[in-house]
C-alpha positions in Angstrom: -43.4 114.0 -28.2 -40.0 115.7 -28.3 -36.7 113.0 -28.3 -33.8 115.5 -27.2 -33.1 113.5 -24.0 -32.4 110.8 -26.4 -30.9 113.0 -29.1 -28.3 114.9 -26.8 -27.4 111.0 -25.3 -27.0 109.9 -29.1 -24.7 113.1 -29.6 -23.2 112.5 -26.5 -21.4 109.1 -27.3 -21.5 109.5 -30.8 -18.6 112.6 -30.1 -17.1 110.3 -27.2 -16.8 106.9 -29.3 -15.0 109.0 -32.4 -12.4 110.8 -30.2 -11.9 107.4 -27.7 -11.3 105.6 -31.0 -9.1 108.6 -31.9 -7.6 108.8 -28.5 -7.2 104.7 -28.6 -4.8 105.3 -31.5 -3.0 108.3 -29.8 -2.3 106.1 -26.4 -4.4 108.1 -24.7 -6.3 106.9 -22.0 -9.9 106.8 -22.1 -10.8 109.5 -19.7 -9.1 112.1 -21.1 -11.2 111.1 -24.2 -14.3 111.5 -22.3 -12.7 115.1 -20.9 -11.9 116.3 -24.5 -15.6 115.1 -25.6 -17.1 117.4 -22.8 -14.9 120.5 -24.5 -15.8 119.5 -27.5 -19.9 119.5 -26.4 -19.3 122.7 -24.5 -22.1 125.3 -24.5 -19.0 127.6 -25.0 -17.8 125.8 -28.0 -21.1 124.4 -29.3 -24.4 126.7 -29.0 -26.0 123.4 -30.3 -25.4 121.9 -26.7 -26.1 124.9 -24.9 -29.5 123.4 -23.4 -28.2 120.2 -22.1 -28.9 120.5 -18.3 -29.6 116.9 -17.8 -26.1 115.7 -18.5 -25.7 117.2 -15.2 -27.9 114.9 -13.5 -26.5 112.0 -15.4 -23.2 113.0 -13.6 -24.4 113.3 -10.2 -25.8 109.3 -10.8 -22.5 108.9 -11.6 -21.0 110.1 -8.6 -23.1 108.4 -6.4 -22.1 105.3 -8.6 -18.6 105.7 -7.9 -18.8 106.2 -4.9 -21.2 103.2 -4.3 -18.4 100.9 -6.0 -15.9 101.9 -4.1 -17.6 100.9 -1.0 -18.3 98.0 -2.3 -14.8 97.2 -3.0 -13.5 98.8 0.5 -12.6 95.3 2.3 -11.4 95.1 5.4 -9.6 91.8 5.0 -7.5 94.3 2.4 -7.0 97.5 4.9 -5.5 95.2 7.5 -3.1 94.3 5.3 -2.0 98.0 4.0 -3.9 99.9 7.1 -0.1 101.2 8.1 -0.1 102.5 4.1 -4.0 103.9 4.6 -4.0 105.5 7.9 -0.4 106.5 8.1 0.4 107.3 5.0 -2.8 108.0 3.4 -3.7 110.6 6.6 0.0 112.6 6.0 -0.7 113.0 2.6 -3.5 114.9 3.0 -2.6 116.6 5.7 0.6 117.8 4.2 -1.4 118.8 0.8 -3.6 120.9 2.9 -1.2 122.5 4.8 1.6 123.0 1.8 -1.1 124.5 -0.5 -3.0 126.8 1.7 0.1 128.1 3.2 1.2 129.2 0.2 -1.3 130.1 -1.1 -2.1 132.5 1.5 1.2 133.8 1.8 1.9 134.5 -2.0 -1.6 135.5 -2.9 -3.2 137.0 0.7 -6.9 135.3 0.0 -9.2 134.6 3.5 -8.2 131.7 5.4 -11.3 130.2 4.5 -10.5 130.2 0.4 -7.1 129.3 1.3 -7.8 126.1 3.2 -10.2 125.4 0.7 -8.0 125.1 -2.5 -5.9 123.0 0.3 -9.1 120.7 -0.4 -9.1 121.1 -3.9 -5.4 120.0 -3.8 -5.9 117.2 -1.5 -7.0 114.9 -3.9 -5.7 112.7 -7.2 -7.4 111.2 -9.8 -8.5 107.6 -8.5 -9.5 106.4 -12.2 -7.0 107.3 -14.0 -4.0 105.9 -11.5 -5.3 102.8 -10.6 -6.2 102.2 -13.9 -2.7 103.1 -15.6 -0.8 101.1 -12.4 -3.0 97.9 -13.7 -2.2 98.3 -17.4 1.8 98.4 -16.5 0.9 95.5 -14.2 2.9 98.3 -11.2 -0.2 98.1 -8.9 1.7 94.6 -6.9 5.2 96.9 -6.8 6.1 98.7 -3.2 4.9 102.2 -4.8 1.7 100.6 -6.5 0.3 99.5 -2.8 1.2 102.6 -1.3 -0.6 105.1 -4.2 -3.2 102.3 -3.6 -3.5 102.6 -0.2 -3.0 106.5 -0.6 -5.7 106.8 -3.1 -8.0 104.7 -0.6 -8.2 107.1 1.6 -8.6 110.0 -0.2 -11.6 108.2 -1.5 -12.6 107.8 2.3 -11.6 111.5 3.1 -14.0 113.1 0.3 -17.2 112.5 2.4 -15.4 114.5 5.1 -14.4 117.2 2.6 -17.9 117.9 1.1 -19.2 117.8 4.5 -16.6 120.7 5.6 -17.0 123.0 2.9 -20.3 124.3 4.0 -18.8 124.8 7.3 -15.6 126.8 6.3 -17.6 129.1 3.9 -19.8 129.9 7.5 -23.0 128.3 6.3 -25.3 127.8 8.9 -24.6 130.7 11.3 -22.0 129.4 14.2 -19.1 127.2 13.2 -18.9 125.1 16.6 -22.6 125.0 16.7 -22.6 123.3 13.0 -19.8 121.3 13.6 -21.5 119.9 16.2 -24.8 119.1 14.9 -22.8 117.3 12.0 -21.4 115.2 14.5 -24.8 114.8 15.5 -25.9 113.6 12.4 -23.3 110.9 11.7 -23.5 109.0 14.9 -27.0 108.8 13.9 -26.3 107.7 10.1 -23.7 105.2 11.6 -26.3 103.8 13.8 -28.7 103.8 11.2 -25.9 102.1 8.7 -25.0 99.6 11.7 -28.7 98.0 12.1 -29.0 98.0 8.2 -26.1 96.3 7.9 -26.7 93.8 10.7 -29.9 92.7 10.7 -32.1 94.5 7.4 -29.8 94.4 4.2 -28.8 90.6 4.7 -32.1 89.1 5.7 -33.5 91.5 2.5 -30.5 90.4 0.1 -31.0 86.5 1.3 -35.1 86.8 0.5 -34.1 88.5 -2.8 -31.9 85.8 -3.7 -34.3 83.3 -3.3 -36.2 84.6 -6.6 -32.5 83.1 -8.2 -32.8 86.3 -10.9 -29.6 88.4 -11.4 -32.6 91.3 -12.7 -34.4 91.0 -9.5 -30.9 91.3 -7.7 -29.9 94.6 -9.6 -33.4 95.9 -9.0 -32.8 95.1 -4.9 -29.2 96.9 -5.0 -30.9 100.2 -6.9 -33.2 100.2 -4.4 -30.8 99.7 -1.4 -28.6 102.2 -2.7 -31.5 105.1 -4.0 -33.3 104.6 -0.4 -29.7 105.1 1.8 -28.4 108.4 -0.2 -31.9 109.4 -0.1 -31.9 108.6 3.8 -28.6 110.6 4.2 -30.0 113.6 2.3 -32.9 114.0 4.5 -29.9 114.2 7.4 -28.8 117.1 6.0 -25.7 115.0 4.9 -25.0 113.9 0.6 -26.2 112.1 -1.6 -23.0 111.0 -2.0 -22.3 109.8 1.1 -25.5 107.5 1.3 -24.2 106.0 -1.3 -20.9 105.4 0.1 -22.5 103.6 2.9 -24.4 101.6 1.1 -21.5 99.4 -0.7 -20.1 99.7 2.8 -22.8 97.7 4.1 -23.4 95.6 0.8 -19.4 94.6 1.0 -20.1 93.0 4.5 -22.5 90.6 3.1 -21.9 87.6 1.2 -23.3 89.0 -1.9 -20.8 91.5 -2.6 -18.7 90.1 -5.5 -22.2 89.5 -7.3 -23.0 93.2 -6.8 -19.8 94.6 -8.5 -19.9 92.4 -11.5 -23.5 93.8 -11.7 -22.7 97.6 -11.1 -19.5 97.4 -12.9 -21.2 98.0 -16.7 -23.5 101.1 -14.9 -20.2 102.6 -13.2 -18.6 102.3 -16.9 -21.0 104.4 -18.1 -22.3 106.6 -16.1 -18.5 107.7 -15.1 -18.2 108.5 -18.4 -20.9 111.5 -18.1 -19.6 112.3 -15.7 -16.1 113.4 -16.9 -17.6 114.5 -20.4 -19.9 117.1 -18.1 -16.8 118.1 -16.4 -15.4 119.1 -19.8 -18.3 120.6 -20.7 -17.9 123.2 -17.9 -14.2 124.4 -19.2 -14.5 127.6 -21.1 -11.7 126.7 -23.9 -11.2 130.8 -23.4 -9.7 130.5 -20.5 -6.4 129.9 -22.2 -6.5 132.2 -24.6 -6.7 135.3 -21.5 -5.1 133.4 -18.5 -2.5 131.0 -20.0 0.0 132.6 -17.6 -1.6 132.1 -14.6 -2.9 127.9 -16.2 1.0 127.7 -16.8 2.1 128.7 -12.9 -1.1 126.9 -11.3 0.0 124.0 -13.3 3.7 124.2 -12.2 2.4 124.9 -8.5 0.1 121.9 -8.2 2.4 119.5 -9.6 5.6 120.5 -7.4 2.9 120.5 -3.9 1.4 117.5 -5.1 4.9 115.5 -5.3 6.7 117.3 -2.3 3.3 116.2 -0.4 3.0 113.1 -1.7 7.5 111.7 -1.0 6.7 113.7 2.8 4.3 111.2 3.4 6.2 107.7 2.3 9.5 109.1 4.2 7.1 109.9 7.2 7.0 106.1 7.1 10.6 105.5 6.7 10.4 104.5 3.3 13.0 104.3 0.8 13.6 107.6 -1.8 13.2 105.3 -4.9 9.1 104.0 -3.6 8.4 107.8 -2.3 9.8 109.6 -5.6 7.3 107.1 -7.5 4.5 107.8 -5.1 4.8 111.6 -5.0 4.7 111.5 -8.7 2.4 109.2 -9.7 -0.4 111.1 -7.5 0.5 115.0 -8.4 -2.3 115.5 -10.1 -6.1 116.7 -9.4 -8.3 114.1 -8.3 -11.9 113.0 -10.2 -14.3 114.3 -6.6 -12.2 118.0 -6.8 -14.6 118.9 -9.2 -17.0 118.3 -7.4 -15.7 120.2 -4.4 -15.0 122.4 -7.0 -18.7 123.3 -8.0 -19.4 123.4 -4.2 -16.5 126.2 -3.6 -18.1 128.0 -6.3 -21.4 127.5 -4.5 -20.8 129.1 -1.6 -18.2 131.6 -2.5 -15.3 130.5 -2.0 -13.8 130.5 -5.1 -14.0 133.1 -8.7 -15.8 132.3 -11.7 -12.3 132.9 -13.5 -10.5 130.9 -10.5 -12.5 127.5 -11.3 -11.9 127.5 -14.8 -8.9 128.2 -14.3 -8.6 125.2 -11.9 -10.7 122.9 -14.5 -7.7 124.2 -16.9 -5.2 122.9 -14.8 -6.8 119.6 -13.4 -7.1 118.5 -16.8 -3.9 119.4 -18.2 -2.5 117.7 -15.3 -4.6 114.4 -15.7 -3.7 114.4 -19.5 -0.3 113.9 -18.7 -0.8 111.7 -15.5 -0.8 108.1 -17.7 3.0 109.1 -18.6 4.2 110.1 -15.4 3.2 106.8 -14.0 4.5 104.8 -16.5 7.7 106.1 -16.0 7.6 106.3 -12.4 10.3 104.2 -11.4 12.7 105.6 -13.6 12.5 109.0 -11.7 14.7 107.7 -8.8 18.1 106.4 -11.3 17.4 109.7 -12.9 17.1 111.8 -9.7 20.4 110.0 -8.1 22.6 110.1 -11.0 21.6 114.2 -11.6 22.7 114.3 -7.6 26.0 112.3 -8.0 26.8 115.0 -10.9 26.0 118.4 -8.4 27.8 116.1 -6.0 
């Protein structure tokens, strides 16, 4: 019987816990240790690792793991206080992200619409882990720019069902746009009516039998199941995997078991997120800087200047004052966790390079790297900006 599941999973966090530990040292945040493991473990730096196709599927458990958790944690006692922060805010910053980017983009570089509106995707979203987790650590995430990147963030998370969903659709999968679009519709009126009768009448009265057993194993066990059998459900749709999972902390959140099911997932989510960053740096091509450090440089530069001007539109859309929206356009100018992910799919269906997406793995994670600083110092960017104003002035 051959081990190398369990020797590639040895390797695997034997490299991450000696570069964390190194990183730890550094003041550099866990994730990035996890990115700089996946470099490290690259087929393209490693040919030891070159055979290691099941760290992808580790990855996508941990994607549907996120995404599980952060339904679970979506309240809507929460959103009503900050829905003026999700829905207003939140909504214009993605809008103005996919507007700013692909505009340029298409005017400077003259790709299809299509591509163009995609990177505008791409762009759209910022790095959830890292942010929050940084915010928390400062103790920023109660300040007026901490619940507005929260709220912001939120709805990102919200907005990258949608996104997968689209990409298909832009890259004219499926023969007639309208006709597609449609049938999507279609499909999520009926997951929503599905995901209304679970979470009505099946999940509680299933949860409350569960419960009666009084094991925290059996309970796990239940939630695995409920969350395995709805992504499932969604991919026979047509829809993600992603997405079923999604609904299913949706649903879970409404019931009175919620709080036990995050302090159960939370240990999974640890680790299982951490494959899932690791694989991501296992797909950059350390090359990439040695023939297109340029254009890394520039798409660096660009992504950081849309991200903020996006990000400080979207707080003064909502009359807010320049010191919360310089901290909020800031803080979230950086690629986003799920942008890979909409990354692989661009490269999927066409609609991005081979050379483009490393390039863009490059630059998300050179951007992440620094993204721990930036918001640490957030709130010293307004004094600064004013007092280099008053000077001009």
């Amino acid at each position: 019987m051959q081990h190398h599941i369990l020797i590639n999973i040895c390797a695997i966090f034997g490299v991450a816990t000696a570069v964390i530990i190194i990183c730890r040292f550094l003041k550099i945040r866990y994730i990035i240790g996890y990115l700089i493991t996946g470099v490290l473990l690259s087929p393209n730096t490693s040919g030891y690792f070159a055979k290691m196709d099941e760290v992808d599927v580790y990855a996508e458990i941990g994607v549907i793991l996120l995404l599980f958790t952060i339904g679970l944690e979506f309240s809507f006692d929460k959103l009503k206080k900050i829905q003026k922060y999700v829905l207003g805010g939140g909504s214009a910053q993605v809008f103005f992200t996919i507007i700013i980017t692909a505009g340029l983009i298409w005017l400077t570089m003259r790709p299809s619409w299509e591509e163009s509106i995609f990177w505008g995707f791409l762009y759209a979203l910022s790095s959830t882990a890292i942010v929050i987790k940084t915010l928390q650590d400062s103790n920023k995430i109660v300040t007026p720019h901490g619940k507005f990147i929260l709220a912001v963030l939120l709805f990102q998370d919200i907005m990258i069902v949608p996104l997968m969903l689209f990409t298909p659709i832009i890259a004219g999968v499926g023969g007639d746009s309208f006709a597609t679009f449609g049938w999507l519709l279609g499909k999520l009126v009926l997951m929503g009516g599905i995901a209304y009768v679970l979470a009505r009448f099946v999940i509680p009265f299933f949860l409350k039998s569960v419960m009666k057993v009084q094991s925290q194993e059996v309970f796990l066990i239940a939630l695995i199941f409920i969350v395995t059998g709805i992504a499932l459900l969604t991919e026979q749709l047509g829809l993600s995997l992603a997405l079923g999972a999604f609904i299913a902390g949706l649903i879970i959140a409404e019931t009175d078991y919620s709080h036990m099911a995050i302090s159960c997932f939370l240990p999974f989510r640890y680790v299982f997120m951490s494959f899932f960053f690791i694989s991501m740096g296992m797909l950059l091509n350390y090359e990439i800087f040695l023939t297109d450090l340029g254009w890394i440089v520039f798409w660096t530069l660009f992504a950081f200047a849309v991200k903020a001007v996006a990000g400080i539109l979207a707080v003064k859309v909502l009359g807010l004052e320049w010191k919360t929206a310089l901290a909020v356009g800031f803080s979230i100018a950086q690629i986003g966790e799920f942008s890979f992910v909409l990354a692989q799919s661009g490269l999927k269906y066409e609609l991005i390079t081979a050379s483009n997406y490393q390039i863009f793995l490059a630059v998300s994670i050179i951007l992440m790297s620094l993204t721990p600083f930036i918001v640490t110092n957030a709130e010293k960017i307004h004094p600064l900006f004013k007092k280099l104003t008053t000077k001009n002035g």
